[in-house]
Phi, psi and omega in degrees: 000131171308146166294309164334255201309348177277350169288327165019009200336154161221144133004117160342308221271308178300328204251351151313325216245330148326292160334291199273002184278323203257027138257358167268000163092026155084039172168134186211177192256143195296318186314320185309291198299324173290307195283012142275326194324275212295328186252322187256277215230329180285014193277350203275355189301323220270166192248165210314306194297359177306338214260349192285150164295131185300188177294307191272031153055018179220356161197135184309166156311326176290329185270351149292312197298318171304341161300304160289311162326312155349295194274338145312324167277324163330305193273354185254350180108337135356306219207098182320124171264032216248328240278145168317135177305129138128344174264159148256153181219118180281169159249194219269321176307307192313286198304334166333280177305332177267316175315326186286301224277333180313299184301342176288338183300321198283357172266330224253000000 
């Protein structure tokens, strides 16, 4: 990984969606990865209003916002882009970049 990039920051959203690939055992069908998100032990990540409904009444905030992050981590490398539509898969970078923000959590 580059020194640029390893300086990175990334988005809650991103590191959320890091978070739950390497506890789904590093690849998953994007419905699995929201319903962990959204249901299981990472929803305490998220901040109250991810849970609200959007406006257009057919998906919460998180699973939009999580959607996107998605396409952000594709393009930084993060999230494999070859994988069959609807799966993500992290790489080897992704886990890298999740392993740096944890230990950074784990100082403060």
């Amino acid at each position: 990984m580059s020194a640029e990039k390893s300086q990175e920051q990334l988005s809650d959203d991103e590191n959320i969606i890091l978070l739950t690939l390497v506890k789904l055992g590093g690849k998953g069908e994007r419905y699995r990865i929201l319903n962990e998100i959204g249901k299981g032990d990472i929803k305490v990540l998220l901040p109250a209003n991810y849970l609200e409904e959007l406006k257009s009444g057919n998906r919460t905030r998180y699973e939009a916002n999580v959607s996107w992050a998605s396409d952000r981590l594709k393009k930084k490398g993060y999230l494999r882009r070859d994988s069959p539509r609807g799966l993500w898969e992290i790489t080897d970078e992704g886990r890298k970049k999740l392993k740096d923000w944890l230990e950074m959590i784990l100082q403060k």
